[in-house]
Short mmCIF file of the C-alpha atoms (twelve columns), coordinates in Angstrom:
data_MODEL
# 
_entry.id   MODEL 
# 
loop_
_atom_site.group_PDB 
_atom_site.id 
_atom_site.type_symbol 
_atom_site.label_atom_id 
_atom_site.label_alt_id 
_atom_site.label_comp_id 
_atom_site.label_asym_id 
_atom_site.label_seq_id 
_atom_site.Cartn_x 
_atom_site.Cartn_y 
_atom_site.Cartn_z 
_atom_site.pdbx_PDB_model_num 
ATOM 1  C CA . UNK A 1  39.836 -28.216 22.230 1 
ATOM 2  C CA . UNK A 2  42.214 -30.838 22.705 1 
ATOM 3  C CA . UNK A 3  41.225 -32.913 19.804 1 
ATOM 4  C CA . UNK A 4  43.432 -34.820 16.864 1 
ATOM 5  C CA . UNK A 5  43.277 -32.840 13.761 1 
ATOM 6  C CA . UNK A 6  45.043 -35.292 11.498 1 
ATOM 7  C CA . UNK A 7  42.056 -36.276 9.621  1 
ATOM 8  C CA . UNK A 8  42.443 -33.508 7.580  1 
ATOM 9  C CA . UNK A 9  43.586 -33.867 4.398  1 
ATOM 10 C CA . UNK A 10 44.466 -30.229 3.550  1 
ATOM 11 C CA . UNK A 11 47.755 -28.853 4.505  1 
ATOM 12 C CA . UNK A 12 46.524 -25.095 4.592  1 
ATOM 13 C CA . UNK A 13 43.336 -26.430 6.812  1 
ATOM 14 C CA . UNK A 14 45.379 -28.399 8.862  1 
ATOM 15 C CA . UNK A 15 48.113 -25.365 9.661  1 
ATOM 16 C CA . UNK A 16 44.660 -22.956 10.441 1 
ATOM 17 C CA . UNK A 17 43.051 -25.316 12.682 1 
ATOM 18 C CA . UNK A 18 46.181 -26.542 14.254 1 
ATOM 19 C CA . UNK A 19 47.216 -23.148 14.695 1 
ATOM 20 C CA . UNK A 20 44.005 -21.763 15.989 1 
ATOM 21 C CA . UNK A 21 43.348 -24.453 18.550 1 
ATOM 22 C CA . UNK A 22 47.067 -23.741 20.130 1 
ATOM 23 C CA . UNK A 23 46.543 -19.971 20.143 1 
ATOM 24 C CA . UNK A 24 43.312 -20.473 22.268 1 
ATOM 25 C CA . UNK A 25 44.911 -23.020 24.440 1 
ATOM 26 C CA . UNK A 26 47.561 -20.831 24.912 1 
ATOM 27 C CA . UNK A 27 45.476 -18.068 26.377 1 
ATOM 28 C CA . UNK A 28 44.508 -16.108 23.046 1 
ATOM 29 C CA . UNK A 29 41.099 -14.409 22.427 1 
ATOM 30 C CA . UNK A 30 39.165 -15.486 19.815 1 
ATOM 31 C CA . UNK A 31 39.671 -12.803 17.914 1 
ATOM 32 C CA . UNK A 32 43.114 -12.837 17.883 1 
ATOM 33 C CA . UNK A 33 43.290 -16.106 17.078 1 
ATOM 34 C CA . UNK A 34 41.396 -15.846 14.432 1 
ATOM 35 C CA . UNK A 35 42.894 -12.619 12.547 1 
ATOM 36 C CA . UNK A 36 46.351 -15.129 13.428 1 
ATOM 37 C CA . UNK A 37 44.973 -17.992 11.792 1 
ATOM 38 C CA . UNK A 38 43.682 -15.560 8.372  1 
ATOM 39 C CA . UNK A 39 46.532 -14.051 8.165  1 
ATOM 40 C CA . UNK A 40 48.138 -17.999 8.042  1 
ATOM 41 C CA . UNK A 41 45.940 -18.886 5.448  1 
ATOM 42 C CA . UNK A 42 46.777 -15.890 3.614  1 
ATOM 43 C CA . UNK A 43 50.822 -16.298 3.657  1 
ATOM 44 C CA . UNK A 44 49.655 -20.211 2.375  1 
ATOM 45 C CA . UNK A 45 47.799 -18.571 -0.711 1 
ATOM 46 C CA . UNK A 46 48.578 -14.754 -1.162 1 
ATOM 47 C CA . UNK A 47 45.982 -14.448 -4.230 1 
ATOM 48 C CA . UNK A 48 43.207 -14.890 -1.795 1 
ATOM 49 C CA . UNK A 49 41.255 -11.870 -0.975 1 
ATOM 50 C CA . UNK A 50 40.612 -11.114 2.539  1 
ATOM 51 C CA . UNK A 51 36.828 -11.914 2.177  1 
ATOM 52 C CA . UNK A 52 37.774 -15.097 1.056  1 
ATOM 53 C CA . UNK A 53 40.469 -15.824 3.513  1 
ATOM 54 C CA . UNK A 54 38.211 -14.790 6.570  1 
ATOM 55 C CA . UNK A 55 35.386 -17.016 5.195  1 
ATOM 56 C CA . UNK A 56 37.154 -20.121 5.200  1 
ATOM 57 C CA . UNK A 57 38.790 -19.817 8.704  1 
ATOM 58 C CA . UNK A 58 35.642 -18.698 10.051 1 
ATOM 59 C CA . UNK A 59 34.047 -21.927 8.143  1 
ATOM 60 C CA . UNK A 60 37.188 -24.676 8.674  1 
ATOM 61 C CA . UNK A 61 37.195 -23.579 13.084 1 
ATOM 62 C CA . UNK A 62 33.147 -23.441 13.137 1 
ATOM 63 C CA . UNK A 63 33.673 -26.885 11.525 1 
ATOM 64 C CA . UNK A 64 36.474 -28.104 13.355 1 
ATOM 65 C CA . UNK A 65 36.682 -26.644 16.634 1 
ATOM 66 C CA . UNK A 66 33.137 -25.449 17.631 1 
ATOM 67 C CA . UNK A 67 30.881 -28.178 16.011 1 
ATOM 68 C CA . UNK A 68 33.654 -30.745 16.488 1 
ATOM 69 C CA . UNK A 69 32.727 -32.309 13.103 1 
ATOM 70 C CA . UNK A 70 35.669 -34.438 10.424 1 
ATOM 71 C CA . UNK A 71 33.401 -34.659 7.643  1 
ATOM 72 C CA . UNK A 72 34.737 -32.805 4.111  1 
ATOM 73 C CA . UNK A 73 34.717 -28.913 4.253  1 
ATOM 74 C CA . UNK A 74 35.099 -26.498 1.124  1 
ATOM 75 C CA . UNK A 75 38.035 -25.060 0.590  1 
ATOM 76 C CA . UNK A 76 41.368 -25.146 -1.631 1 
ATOM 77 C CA . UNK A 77 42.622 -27.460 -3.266 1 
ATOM 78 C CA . UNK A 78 46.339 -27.830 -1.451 1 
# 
């Protein structure tokens, strides 16, 4: 989990992976890390819905974290 998240360009992407990867490290469950990290993205853009919010976590750590990848994800536009 100790990887170099600067690659992405993002700033809202960057805070939710940055943050979620510390919470873990730090001893959080996933789950807690997660709800952490959506409620993040959701104080970064308060129009999004909670579907939406909870989508693109899920989809940015999947991404990031689990599969390890830097290519492009969907997303905002901050």
């Amino acid at each position: 989990m100790g990887r170099d998240f600067s690659h992405i360009a993002r700033r809202c992407e960057r805070a939710v992976v940055t943050a979620y990867r510390e919470l873990r490290e730090a001893g959080q469950a996933d789950m807690a890390a997660f709800q952490a990290c959506t409620a993040l993205y959701r104080i970064h853009h308060p129009e999004a819905s909670m579907s939406e919010a909870r989508r693109l976590v899920s989809e940015w750590v999947d991404h990031h974290v689990h599969r390890a990848s830097t290519g492009a994800t969907p997303g905002c536009e901050c």
